[in-house]
PyMOL Python script that loads the backbone (N, CA, C, O; Angstrom):
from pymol import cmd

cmd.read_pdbstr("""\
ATOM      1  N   UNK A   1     165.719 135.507  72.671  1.00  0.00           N
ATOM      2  CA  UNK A   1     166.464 134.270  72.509  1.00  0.00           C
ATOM      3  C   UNK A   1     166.030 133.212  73.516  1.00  0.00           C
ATOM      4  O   UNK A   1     166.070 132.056  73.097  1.00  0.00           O
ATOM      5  N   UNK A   2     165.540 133.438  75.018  1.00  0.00           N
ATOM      6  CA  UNK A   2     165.027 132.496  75.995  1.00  0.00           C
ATOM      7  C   UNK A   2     164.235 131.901  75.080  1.00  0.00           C
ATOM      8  O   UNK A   2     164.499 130.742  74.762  1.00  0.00           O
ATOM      9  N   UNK A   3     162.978 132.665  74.409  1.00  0.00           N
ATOM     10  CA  UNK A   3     161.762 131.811  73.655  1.00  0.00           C
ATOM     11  C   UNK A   3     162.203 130.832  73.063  1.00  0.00           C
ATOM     12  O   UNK A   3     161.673 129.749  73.312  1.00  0.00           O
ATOM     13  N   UNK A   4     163.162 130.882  72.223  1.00  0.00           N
ATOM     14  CA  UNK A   4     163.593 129.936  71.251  1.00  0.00           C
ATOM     15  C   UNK A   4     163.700 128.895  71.920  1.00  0.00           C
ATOM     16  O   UNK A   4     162.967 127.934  71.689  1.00  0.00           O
ATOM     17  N   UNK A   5     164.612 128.874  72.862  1.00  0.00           N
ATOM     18  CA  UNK A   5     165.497 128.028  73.471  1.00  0.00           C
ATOM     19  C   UNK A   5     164.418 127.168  74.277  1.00  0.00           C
ATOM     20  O   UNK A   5     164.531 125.951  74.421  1.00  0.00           O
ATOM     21  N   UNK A   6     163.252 128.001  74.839  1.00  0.00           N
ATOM     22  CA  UNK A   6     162.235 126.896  75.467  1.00  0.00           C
ATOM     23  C   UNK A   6     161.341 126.034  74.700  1.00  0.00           C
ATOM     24  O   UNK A   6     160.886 124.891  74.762  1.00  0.00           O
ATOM     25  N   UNK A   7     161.269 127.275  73.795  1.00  0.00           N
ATOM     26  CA  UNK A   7     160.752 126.190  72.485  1.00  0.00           C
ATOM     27  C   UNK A   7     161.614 125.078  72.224  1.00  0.00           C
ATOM     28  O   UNK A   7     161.116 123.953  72.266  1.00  0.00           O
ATOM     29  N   UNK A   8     162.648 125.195  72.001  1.00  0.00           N
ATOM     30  CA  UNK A   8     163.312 123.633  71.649  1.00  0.00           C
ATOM     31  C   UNK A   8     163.175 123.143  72.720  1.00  0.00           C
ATOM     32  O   UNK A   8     162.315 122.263  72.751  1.00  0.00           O
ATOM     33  N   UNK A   9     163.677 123.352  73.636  1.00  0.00           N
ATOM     34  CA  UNK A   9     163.553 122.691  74.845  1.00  0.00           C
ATOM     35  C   UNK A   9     162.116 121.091  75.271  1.00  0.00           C
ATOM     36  O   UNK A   9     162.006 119.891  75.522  1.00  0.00           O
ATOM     37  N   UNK A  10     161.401 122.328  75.070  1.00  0.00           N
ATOM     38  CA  UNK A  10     160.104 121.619  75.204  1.00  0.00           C
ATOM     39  C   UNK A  10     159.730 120.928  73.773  1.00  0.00           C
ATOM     40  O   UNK A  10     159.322 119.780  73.949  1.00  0.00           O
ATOM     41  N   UNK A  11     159.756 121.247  72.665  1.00  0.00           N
ATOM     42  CA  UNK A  11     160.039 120.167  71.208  1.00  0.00           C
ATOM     43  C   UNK A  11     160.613 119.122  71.942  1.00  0.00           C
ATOM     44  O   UNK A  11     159.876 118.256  72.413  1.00  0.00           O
ATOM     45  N   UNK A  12     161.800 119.081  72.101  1.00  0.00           N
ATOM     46  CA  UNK A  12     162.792 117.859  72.284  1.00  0.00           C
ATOM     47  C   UNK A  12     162.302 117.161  73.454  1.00  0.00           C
ATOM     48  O   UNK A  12     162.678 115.990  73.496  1.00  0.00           O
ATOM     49  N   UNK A  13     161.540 117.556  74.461  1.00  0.00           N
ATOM     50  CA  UNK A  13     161.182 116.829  75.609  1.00  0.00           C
ATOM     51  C   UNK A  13     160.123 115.799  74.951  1.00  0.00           C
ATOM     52  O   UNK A  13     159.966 114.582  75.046  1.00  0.00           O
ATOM     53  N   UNK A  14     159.261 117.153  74.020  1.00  0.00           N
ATOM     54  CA  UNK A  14     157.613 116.096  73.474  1.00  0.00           C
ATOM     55  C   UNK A  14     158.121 115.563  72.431  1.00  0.00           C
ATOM     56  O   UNK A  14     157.130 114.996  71.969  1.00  0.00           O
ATOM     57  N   UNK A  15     159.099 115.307  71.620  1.00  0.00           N
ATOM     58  CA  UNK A  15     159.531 114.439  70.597  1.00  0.00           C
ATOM     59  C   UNK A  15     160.464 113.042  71.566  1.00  0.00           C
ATOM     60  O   UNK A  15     160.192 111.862  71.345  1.00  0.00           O
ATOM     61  N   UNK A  16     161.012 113.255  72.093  1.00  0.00           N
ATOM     62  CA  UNK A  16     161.631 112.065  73.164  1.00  0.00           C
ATOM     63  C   UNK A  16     160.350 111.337  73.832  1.00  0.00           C
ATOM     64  O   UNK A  16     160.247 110.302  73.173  1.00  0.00           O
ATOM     65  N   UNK A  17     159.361 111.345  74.762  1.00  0.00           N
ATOM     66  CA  UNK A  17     158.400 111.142  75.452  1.00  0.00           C
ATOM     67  C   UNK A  17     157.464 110.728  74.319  1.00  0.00           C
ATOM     68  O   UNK A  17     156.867 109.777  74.826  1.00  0.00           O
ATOM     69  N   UNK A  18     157.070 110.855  73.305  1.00  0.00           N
ATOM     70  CA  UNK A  18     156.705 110.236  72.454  1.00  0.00           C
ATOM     71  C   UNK A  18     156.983 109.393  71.985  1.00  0.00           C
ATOM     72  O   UNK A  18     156.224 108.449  71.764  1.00  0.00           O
ATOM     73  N   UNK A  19     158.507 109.469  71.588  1.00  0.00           N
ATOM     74  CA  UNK A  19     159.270 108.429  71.001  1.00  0.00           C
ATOM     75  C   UNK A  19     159.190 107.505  71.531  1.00  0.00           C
ATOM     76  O   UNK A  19     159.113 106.470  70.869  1.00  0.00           O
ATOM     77  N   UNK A  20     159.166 107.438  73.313  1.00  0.00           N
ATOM     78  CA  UNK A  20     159.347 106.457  74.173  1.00  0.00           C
ATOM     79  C   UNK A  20     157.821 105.729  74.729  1.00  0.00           C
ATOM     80  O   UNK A  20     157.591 104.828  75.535  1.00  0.00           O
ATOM     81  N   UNK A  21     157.087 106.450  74.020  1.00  0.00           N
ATOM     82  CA  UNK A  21     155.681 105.806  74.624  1.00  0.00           C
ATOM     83  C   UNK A  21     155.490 104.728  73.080  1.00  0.00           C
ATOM     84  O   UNK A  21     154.997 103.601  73.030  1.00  0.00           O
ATOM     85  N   UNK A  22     156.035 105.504  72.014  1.00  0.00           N
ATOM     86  CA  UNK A  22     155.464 104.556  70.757  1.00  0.00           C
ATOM     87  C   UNK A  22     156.819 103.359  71.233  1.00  0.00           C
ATOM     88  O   UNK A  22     156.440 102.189  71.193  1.00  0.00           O
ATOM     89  N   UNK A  23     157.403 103.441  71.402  1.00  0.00           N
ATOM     90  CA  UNK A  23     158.271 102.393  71.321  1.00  0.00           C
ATOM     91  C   UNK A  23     158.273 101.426  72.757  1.00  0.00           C
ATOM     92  O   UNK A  23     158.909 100.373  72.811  1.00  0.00           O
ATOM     93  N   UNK A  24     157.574 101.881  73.742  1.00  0.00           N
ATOM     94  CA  UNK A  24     157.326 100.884  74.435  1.00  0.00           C
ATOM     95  C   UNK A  24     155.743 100.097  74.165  1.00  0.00           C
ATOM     96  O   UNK A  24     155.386  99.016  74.634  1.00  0.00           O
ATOM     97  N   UNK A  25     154.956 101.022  73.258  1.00  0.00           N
ATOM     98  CA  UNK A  25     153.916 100.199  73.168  1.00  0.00           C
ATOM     99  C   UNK A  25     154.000  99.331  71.700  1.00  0.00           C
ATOM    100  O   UNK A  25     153.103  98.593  71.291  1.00  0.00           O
ATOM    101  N   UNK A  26     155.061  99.551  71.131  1.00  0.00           N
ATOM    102  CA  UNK A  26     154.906  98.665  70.303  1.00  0.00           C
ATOM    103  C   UNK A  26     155.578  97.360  70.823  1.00  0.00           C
ATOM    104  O   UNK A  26     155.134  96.212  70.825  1.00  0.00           O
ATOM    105  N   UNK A  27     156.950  97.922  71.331  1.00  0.00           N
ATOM    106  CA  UNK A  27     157.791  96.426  72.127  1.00  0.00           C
ATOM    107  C   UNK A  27     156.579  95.777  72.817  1.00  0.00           C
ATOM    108  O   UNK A  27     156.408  94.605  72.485  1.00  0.00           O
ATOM    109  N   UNK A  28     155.536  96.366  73.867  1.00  0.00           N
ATOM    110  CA  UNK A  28     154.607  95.590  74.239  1.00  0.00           C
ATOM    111  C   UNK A  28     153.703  94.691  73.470  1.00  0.00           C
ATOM    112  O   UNK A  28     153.199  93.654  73.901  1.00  0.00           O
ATOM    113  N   UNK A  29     153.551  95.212  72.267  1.00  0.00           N
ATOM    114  CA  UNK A  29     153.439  94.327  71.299  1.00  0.00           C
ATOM    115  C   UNK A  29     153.667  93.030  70.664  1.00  0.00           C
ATOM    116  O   UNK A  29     153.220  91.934  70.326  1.00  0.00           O
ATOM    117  N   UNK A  30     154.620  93.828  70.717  1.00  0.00           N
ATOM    118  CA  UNK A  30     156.044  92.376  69.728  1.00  0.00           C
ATOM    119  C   UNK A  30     155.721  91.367  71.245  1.00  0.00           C
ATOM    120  O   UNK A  30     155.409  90.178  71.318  1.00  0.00           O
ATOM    121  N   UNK A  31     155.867  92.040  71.970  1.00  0.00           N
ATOM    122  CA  UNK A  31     155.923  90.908  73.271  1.00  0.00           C
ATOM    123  C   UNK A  31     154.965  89.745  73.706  1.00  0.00           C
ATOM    124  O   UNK A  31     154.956  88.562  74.047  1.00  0.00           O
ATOM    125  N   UNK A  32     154.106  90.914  73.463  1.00  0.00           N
ATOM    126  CA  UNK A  32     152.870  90.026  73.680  1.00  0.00           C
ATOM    127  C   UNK A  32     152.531  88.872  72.627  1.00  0.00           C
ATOM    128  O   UNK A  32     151.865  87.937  73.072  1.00  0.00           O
ATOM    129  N   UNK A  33     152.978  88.817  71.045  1.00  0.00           N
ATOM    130  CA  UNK A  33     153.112  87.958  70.342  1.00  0.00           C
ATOM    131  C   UNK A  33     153.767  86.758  70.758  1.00  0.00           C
ATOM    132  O   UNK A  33     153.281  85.630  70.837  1.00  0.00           O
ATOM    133  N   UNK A  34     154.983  87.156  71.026  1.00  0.00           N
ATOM    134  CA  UNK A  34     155.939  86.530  71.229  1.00  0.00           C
ATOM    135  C   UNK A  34     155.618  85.512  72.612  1.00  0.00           C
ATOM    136  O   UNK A  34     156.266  84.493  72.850  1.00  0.00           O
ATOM    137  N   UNK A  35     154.409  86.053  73.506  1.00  0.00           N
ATOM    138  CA  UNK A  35     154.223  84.664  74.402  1.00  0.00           C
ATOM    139  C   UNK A  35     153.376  84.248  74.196  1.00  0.00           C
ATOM    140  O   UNK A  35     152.779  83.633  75.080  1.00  0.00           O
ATOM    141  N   UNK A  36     152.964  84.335  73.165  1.00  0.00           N
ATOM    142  CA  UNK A  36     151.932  82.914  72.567  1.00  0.00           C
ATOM    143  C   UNK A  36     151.946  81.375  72.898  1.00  0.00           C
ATOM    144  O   UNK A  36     153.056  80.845  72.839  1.00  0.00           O
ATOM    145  N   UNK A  37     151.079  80.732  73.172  1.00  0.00           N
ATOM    146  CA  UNK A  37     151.837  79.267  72.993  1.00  0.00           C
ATOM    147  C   UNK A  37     152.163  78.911  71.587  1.00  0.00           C
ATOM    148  O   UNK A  37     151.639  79.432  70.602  1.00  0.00           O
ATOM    149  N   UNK A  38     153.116  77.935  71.569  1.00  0.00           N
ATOM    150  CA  UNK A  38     153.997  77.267  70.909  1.00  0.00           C
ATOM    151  C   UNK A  38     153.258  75.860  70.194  1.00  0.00           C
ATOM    152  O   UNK A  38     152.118  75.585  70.570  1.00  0.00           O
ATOM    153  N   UNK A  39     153.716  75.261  69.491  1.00  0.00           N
ATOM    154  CA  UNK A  39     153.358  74.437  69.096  1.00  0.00           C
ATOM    155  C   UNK A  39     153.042  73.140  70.139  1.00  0.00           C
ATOM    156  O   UNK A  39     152.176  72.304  69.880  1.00  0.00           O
ATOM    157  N   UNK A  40     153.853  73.105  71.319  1.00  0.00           N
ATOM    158  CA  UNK A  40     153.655  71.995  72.068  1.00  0.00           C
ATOM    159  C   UNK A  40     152.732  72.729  73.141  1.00  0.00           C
ATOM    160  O   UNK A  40     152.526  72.004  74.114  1.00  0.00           O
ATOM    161  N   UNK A  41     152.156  73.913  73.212  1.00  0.00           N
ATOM    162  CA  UNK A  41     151.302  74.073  74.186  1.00  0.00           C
ATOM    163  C   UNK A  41     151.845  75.068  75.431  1.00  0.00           C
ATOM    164  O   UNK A  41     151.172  75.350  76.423  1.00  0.00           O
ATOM    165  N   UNK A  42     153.202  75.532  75.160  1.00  0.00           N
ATOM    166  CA  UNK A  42     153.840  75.658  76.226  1.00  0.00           C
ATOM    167  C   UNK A  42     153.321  77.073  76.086  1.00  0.00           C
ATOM    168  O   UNK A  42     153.248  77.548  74.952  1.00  0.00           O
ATOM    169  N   UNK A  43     152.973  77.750  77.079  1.00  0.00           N
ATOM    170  CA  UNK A  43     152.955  79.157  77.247  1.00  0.00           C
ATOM    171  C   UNK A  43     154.549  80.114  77.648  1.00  0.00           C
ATOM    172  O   UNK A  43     155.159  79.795  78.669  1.00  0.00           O
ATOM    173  N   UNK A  44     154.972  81.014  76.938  1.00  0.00           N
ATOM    174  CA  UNK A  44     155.916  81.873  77.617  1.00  0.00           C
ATOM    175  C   UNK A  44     155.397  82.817  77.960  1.00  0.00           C
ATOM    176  O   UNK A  44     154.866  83.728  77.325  1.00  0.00           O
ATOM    177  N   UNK A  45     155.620  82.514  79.759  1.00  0.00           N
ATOM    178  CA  UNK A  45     155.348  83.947  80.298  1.00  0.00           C
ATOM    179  C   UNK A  45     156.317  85.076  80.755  1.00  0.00           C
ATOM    180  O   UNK A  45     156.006  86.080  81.396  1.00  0.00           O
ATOM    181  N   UNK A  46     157.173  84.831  80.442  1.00  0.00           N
ATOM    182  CA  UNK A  46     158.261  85.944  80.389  1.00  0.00           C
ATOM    183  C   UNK A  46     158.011  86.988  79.818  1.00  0.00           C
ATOM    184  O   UNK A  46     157.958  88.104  80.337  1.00  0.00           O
ATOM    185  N   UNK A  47     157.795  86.639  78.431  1.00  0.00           N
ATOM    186  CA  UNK A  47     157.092  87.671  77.310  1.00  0.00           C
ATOM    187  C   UNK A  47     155.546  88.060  77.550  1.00  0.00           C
ATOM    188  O   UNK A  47     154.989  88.981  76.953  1.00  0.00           O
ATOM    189  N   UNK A  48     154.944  87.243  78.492  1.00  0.00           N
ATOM    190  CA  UNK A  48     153.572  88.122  78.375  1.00  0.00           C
ATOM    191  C   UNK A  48     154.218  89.271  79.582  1.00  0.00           C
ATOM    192  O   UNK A  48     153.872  90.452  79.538  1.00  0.00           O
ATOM    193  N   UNK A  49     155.226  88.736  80.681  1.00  0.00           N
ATOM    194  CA  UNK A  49     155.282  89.680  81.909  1.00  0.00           C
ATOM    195  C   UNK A  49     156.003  91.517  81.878  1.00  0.00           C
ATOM    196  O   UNK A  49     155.939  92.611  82.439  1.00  0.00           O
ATOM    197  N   UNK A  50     156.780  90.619  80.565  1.00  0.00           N
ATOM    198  CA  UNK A  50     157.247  92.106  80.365  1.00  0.00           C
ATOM    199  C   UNK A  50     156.631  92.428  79.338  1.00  0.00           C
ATOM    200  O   UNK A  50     157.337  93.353  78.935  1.00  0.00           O
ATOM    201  N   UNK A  51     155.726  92.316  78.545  1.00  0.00           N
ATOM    202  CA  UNK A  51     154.368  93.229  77.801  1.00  0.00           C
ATOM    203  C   UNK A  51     153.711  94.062  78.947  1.00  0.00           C
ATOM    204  O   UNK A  51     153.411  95.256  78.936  1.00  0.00           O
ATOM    205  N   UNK A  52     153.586  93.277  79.788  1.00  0.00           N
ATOM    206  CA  UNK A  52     152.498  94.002  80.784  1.00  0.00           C
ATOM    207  C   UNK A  52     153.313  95.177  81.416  1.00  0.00           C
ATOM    208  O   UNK A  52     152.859  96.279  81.720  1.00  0.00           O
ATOM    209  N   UNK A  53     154.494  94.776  81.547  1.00  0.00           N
ATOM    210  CA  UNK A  53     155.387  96.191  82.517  1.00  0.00           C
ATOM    211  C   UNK A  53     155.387  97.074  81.452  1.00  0.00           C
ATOM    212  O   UNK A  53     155.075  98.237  81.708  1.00  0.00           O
ATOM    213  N   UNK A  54     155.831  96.609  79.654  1.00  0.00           N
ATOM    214  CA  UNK A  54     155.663  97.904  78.873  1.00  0.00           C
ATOM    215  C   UNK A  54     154.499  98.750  78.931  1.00  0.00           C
ATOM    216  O   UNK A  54     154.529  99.980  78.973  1.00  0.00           O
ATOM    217  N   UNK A  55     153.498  98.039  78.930  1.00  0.00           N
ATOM    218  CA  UNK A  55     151.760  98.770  78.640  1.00  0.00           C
ATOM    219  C   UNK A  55     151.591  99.907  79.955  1.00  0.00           C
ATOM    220  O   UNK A  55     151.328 101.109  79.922  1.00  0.00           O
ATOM    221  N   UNK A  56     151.866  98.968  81.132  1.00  0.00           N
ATOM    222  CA  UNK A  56     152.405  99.339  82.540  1.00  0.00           C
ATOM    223  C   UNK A  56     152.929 101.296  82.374  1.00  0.00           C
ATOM    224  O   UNK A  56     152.460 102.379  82.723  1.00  0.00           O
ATOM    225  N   UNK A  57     154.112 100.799  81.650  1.00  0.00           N
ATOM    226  CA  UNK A  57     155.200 101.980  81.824  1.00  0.00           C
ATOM    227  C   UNK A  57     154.423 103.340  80.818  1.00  0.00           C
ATOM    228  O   UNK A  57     154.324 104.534  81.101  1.00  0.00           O
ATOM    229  N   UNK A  58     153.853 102.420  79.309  1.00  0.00           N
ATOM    230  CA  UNK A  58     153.156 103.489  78.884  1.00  0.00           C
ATOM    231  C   UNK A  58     151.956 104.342  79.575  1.00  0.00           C
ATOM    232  O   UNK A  58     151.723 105.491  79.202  1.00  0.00           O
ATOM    233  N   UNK A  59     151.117 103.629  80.732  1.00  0.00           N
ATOM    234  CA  UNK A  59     150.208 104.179  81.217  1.00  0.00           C
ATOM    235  C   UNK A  59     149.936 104.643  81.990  1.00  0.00           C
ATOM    236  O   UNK A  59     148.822 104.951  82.413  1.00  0.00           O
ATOM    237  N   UNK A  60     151.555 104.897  82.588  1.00  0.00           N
ATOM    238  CA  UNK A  60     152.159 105.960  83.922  1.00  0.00           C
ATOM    239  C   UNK A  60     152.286 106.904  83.625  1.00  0.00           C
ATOM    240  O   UNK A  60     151.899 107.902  84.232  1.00  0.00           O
ATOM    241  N   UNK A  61     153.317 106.844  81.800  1.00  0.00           N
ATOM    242  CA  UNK A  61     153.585 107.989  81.354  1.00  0.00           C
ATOM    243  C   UNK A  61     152.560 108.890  80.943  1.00  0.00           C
ATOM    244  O   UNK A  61     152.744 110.104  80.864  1.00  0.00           O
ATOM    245  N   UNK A  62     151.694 108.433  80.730  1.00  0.00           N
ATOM    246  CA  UNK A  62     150.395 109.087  79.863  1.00  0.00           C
ATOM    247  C   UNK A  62     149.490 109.857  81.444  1.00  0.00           C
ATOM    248  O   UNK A  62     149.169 111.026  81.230  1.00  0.00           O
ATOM    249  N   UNK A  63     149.166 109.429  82.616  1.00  0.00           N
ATOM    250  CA  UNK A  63     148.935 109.520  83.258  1.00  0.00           C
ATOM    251  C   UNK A  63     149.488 110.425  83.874  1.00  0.00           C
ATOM    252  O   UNK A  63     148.781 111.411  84.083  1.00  0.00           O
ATOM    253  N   UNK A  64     151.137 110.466  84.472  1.00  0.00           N
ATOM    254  CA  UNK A  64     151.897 111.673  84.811  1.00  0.00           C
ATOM    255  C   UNK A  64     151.804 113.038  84.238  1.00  0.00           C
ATOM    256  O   UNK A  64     151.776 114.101  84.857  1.00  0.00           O
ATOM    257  N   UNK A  65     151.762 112.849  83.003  1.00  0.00           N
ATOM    258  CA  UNK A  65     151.529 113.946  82.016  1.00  0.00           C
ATOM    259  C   UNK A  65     150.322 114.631  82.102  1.00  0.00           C
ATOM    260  O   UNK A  65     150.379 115.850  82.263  1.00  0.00           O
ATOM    261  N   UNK A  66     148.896 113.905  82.002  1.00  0.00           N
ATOM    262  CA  UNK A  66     147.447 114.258  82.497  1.00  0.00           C
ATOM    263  C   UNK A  66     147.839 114.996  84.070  1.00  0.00           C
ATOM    264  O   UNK A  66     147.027 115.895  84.287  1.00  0.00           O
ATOM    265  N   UNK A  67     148.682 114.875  85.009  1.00  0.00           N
ATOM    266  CA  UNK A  67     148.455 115.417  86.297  1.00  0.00           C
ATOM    267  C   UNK A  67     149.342 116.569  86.407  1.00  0.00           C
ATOM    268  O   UNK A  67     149.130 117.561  87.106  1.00  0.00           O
ATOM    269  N   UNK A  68     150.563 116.313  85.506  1.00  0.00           N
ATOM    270  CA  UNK A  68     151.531 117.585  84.758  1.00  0.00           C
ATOM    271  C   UNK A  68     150.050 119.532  84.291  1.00  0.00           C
ATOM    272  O   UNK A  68     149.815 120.707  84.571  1.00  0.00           O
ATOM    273  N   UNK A  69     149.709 118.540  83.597  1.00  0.00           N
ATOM    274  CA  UNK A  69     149.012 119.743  82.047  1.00  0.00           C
ATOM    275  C   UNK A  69     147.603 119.947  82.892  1.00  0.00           C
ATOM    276  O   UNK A  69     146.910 120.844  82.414  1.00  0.00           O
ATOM    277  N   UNK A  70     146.955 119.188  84.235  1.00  0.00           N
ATOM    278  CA  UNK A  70     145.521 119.348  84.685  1.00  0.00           C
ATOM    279  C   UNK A  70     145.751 120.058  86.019  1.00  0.00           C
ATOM    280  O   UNK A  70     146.126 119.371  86.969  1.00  0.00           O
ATOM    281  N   UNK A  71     145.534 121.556  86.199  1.00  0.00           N
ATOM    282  CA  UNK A  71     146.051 121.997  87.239  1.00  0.00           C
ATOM    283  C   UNK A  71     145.064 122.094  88.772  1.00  0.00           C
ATOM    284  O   UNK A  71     145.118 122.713  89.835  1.00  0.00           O
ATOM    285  N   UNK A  72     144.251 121.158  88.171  1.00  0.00           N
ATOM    286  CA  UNK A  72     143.032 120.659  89.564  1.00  0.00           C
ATOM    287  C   UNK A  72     143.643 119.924  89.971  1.00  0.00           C
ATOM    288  O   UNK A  72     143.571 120.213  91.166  1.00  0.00           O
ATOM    289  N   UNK A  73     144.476 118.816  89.884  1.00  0.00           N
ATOM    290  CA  UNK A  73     145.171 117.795  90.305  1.00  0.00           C
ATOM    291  C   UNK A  73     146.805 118.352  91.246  1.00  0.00           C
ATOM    292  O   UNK A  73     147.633 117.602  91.763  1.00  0.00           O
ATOM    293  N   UNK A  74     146.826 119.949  91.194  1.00  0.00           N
ATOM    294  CA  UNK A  74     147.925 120.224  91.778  1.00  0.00           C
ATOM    295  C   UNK A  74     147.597 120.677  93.145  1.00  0.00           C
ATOM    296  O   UNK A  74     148.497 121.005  93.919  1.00  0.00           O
TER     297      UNK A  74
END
""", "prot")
cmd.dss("prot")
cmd.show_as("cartoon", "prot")
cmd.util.cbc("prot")
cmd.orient("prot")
């Protein structure tokens, strides 16, 4: 019964952590659209700043994980 239970365990960790990498790289997305200039020229950089913290956040996570699963790095 432990097996099971780590099995879900670990499912639900890599289905969450996924979830959260596609969904911050798409919000980085949308974001990055979204500070386009405008018709009068104006740049929003609000929206480019927090694109960059999403891309940011995805490429910590991806990174943590590489130093998690690479046991030269321990």
């Amino acid at each position: 019964m432990d097996v099971v239970m780590s099995f879900v365990a670990v499912l639900a960790v890599a289905v969450a952590v996924a979830g959260a990498i596609g969904l911050l790289y798409a919000s980085g997305l949308r974001l990055w659209a979204a500070g386009a200039l405008d018709s009068s020229g104006n740049a929003h950089l609000g929206y480019r700043i927090v694109s960059v913290l999403c891309f940011s956040a995805c490429a910590v996570i991806v990174l943590f994980a590489l130093w998690l699963m690479i046991p030269a790095f321990h």
